[in-house]
C-alpha positions in Angstrom: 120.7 150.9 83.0 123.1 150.2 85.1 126.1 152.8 85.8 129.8 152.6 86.2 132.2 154.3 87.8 130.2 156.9 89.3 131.1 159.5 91.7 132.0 159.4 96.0 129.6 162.2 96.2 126.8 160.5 93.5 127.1 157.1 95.5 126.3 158.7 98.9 123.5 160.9 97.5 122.1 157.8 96.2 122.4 155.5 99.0 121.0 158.1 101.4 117.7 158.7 98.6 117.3 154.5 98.9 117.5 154.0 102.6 114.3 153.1 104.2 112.7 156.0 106.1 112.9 155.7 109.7 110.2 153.8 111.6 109.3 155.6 115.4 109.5 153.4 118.3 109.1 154.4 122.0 111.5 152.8 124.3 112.6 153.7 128.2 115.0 156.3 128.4 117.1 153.8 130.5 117.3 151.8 127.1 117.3 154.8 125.1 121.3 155.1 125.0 122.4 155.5 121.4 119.8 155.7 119.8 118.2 158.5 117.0 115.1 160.6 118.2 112.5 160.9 115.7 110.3 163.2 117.9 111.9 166.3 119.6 111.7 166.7 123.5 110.1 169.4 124.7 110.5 171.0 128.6 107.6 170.3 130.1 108.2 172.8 133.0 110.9 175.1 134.0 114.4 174.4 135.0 115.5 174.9 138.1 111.2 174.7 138.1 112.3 177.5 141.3 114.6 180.2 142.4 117.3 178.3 143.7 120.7 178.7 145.8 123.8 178.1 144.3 126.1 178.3 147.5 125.8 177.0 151.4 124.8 179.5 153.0 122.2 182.5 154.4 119.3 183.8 152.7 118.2 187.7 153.2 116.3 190.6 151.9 119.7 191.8 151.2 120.3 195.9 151.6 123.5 197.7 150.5 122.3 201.1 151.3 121.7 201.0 155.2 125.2 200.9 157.5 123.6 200.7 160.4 121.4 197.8 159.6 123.9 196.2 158.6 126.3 196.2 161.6 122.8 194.3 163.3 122.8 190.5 163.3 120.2 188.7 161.5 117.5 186.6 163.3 117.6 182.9 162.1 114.1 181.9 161.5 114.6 178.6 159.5 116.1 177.0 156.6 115.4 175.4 153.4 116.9 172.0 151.9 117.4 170.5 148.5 113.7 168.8 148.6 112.2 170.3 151.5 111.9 174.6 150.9 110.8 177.0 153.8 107.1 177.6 153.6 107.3 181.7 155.1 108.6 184.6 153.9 111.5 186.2 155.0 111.6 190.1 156.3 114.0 192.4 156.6 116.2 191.6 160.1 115.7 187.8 159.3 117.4 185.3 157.3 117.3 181.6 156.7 120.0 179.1 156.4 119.7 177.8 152.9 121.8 174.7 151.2 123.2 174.5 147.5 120.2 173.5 145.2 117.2 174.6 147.7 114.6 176.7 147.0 114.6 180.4 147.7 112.4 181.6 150.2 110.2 184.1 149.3 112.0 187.8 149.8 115.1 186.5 149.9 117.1 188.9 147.2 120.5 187.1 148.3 122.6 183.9 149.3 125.5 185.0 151.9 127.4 182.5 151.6 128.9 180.7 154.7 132.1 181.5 154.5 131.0 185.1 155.3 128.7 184.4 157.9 129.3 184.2 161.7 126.8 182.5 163.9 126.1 184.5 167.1 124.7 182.2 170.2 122.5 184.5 172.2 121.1 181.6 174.2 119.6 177.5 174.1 117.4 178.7 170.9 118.1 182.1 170.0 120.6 182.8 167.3 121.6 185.6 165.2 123.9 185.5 162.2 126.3 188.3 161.7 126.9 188.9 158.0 130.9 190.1 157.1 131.3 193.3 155.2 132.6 190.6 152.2 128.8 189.6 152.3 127.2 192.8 151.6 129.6 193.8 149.1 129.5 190.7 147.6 128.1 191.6 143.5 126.8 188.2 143.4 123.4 187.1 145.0 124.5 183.3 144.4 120.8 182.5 143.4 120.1 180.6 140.1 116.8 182.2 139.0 113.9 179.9 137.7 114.3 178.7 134.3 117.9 179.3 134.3 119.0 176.1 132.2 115.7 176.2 130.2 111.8 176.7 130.2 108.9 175.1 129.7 107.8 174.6 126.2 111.4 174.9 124.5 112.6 172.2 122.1 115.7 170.7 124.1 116.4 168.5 121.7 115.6 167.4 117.7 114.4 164.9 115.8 117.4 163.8 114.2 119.8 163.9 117.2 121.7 160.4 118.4 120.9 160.3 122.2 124.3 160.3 124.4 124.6 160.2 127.7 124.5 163.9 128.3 121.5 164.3 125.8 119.8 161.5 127.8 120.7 163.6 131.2 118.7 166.4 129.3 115.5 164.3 128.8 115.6 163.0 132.1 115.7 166.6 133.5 112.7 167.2 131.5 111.1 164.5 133.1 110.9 161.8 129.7 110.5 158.9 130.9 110.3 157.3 127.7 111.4 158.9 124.2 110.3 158.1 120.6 113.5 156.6 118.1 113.5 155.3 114.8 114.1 151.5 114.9 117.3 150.0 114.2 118.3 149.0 110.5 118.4 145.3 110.3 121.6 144.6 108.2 123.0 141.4 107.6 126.6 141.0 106.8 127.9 137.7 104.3 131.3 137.0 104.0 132.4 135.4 100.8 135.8 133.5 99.5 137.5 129.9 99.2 140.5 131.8 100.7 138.5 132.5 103.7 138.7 130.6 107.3 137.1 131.9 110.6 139.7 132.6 113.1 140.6 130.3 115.5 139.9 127.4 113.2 143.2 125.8 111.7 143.5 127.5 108.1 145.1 125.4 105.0 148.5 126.9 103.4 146.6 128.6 101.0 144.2 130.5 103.8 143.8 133.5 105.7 142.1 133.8 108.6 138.6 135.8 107.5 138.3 139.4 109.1 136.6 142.0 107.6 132.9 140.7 109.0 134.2 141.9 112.6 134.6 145.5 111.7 131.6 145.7 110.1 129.5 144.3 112.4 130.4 146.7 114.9 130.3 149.4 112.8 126.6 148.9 112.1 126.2 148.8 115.5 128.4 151.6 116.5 126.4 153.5 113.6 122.9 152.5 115.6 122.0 149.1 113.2 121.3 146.2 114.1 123.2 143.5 112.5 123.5 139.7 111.7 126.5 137.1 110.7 125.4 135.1 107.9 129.1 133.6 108.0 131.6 133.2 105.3 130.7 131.5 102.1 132.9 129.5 99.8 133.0 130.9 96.0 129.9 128.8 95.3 126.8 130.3 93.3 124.6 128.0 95.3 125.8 128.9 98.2 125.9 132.3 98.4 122.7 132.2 96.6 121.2 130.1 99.9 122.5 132.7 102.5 121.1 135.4 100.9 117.9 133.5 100.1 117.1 132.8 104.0 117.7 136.1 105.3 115.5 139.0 106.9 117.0 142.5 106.2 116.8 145.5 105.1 120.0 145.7 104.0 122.8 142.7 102.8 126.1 144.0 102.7 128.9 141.2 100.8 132.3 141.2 101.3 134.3 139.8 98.7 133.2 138.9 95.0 132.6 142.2 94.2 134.8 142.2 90.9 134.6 140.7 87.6 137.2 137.9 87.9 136.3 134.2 87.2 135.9 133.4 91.3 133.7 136.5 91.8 129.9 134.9 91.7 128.3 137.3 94.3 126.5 139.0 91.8 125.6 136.0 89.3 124.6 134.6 92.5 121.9 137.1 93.3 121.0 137.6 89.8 119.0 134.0 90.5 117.3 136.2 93.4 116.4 139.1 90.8 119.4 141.4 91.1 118.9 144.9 89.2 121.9 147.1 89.4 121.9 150.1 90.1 126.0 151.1 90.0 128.4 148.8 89.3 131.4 150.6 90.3 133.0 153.9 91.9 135.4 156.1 91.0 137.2 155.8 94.1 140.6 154.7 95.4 140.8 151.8 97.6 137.1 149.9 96.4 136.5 150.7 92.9 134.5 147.6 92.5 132.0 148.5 95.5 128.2 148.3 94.1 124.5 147.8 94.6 121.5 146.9 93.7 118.0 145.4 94.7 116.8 142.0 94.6 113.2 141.5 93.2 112.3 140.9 97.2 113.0 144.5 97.0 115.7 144.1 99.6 118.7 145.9 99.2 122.4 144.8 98.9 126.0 146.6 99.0 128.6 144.6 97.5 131.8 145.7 99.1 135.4 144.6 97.6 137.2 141.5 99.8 140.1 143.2 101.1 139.2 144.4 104.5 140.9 148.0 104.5 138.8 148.5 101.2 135.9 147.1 102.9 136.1 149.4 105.5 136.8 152.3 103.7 133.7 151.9 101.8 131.8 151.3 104.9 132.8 154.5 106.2 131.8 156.3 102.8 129.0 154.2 101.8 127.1 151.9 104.4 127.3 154.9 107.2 125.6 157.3 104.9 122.5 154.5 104.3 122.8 153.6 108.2 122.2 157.3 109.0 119.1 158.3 106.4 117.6 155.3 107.9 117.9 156.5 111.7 116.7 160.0 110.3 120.0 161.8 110.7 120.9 165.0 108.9 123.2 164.8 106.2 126.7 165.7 107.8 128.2 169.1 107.3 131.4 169.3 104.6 134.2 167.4 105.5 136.7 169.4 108.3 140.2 170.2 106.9 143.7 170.6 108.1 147.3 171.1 106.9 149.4 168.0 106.0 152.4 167.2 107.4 154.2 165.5 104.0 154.2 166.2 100.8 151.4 164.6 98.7 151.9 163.5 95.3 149.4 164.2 92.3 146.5 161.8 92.7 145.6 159.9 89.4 142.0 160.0 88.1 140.2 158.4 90.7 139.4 160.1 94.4 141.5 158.7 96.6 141.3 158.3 100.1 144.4 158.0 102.1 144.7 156.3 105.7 146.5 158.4 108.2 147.0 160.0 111.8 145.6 163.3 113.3 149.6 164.2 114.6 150.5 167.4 116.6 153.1 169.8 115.0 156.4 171.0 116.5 154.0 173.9 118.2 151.5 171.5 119.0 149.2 172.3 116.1 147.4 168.9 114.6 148.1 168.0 111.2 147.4 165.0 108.9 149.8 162.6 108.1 149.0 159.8 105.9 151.0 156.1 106.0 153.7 154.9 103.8 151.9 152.1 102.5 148.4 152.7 101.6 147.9 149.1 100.2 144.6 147.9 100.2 144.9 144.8 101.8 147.1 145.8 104.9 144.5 145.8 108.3 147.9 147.0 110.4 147.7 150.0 108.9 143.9 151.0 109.5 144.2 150.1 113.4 146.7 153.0 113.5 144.7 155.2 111.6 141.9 157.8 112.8 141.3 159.7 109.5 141.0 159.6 105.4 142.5 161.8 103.5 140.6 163.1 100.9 142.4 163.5 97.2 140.4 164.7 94.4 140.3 162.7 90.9 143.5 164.3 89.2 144.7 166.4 91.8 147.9 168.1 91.7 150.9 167.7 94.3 149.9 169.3 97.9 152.9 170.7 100.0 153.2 170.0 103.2 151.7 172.9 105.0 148.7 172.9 102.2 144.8 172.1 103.7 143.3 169.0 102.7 140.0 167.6 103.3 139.8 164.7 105.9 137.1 162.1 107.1 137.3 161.9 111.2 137.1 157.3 111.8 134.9 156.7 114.0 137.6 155.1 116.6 136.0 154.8 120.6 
């Protein structure tokens, strides 16, 4: 039986339970960017996989308990490089230059750096360094110790995680060439309304130019889905029912048609491809009529409403949540909260969410401030915005001052 006007939280529950689960693939870390790991990576070996310096400068047995010795210069019997390490051992009365990153020669306790460090010429190959009193007193021996960043065998990163550039500098440290993702959700995106006409073309009187497919296209991809333009479809059930008909996916998201007016045929339309419904409506403010269901091909669809700040909202709420279950990501933590900086009138009883701005406070604190006009069909609005405001289903007035819950957008 198919349900109306269920729940934010019931809706993204259920489109997380329907999602596909994620498929491993292994692709070069090179092309690896952005992706979801479905296999942790592991250290293979230690890093630094040596004792290492961390300065320019001299490597001794280092000895604070000796004056005397001290007051000696140092024979200079070598030195070790980043790649290239000195093979011998070095002895008390000896030292060897050493450069930031190189390996530690054996019995050295200590990195002087060069700063505190004279060079003594005693002839055409005899040299002696002369280490300042700085350089013994120094607390720090300026050697990173093996294993410092991590060791071999821990878990550097989860299954789960989306690869960045710095989580992709970690598996390259480890030495992955190659790391196993889940493959990219196929989604394909139809656009639907006699209103509609692709920008740059010349529109009628009666036209606007259609916009909502460009968001949500690179959503999905921002998200980590692949996704596909089936182009904008007049309100014609054959039509519609054509597009859908022809199309490889594991997931058809509509814009537009979503309602129950005369002109809206998406789901008549489908109901020729076997449409079963699973909700038919939310209880949310903007997209109410946002639903889906499953075609007898077994292929999903999410019907999302035709103005684009509705459309997008719902994204955000809804096609993210079945994006990440079928990358493998963990559900996300509760949403973050912070004082607003207006007054906010009692919600009525559906949850609203409210575009607005993440705005800094006379002392610099951030606080949320939602638009004027939180009309559905106004795109002006959602390119300023980089948050929702969360309002419960009946709740009362919120000073300004008062926490409320928010839902970061995902803006680059």
């Amino acid at each position: 039986m198919t349900r109306k006007g269920i729940s934010v939280d019931e809706a993204q529950a259920f489109l997380r339970e329907v999602a596909p689960a994620p498929l491993p693939r292994k692709v070069a870390l090179r092309k690896a960017l952005g992706r979801v790991l479905t296999a942790p990576v592991v250290a293979t070996r230690d890093q630094p996989p040596f004792d290492a310096s961390a300065m320019d400068g001299y490597a001794i047995c280092k000895s604070l308990t000796d004056p005397v010795a001290q007051s000696t210069p140092l024979k200079l019997i070598g030195e070790s490089v980043a790649g290239k390490r000195f093979e011998g051992r070095v002895e008390w009365g000896q030292c060897v230059r050493i450069f930031t990153g190189a390996p530690v020669p054996d019995g050295a306790k200590a990195v002087v750096i060069q700063e505190n460090a004279k060079i003594l010429e005693n002839g055409a190959t005899d040299h002696g360094i002369f280490i300042e009193a700085d350089g013994w007193n120094d607390p720090k021996t300026h050697i990173r110790p093996r294993g410092q960043d991590f060791k071999a065998g821990h878990e550097l990163l989860s299954a789960g995680l989306r690869l960045d550039p710095w989580r992709l500098s970690l598996a390259a440290a480890a030495g992955r060439k190659s790391v196993t993702v889940a493959r990219r959700p196929r989604i394909a995106i139809l656009s639907t309304g006699d209103e509609l006409v692709a920008p740059g073309d010349e529109p009628r009187a009666d036209q606007i130019f259609e916009s909502g497919s460009f968001a949500l296209m690179a959503l999905c991809r921002q998200w980590g889905a692949k996704a596909e333009f089936l182009g904008v479809e007049s309100d014609d059930l054959d039509g519609i029912h054509d597009a859908v008909k022809a199309c490889e996916a594991d997931l058809i998201v509509t814009i537009g048609g979503a309602s129950v007016g005369d002109y809206d045929l998406v789901k008549p339309a489908l109901e020729r491809l076997g449409l079963a419904l699973d909700f038919s409506s939310i209880n949310i403010r903007p997209g109410k009529p946002t639903w889906t269901g499953i075609l007898a091909s077994e292929r999903r669809v999410l019907g999302l409403p035709g103005n684009p700040a509705s459309a997008m909202v719902c994204a955000q709420l809804f096609l993210k949540p079945w994006i990440e279950a079928a990358l493998g990501q963990a559900v996300p933590k509760a949403l973050a909260s912070l004082p607003v900086a207006t007054t906010l009138a009692a919600n009525g009883p559906r949850e609203t969410f409210l575009r607005g701005r993440i705005v800094a406070d006379a002392s610099g604190q951030p606080s949320l401030k939602p638009f004027a006009d939180q009309d559905s069909s106004l795109i002006a609005v959602f390119s300023q915005s980089d948050a929702l405001i969360r309002r419960s289903a009946n709740a009362p007035m919120l000073p300004a001052g008062d926490v409320a819950e928010y839902v970061r957008l995902d803006r680059y």
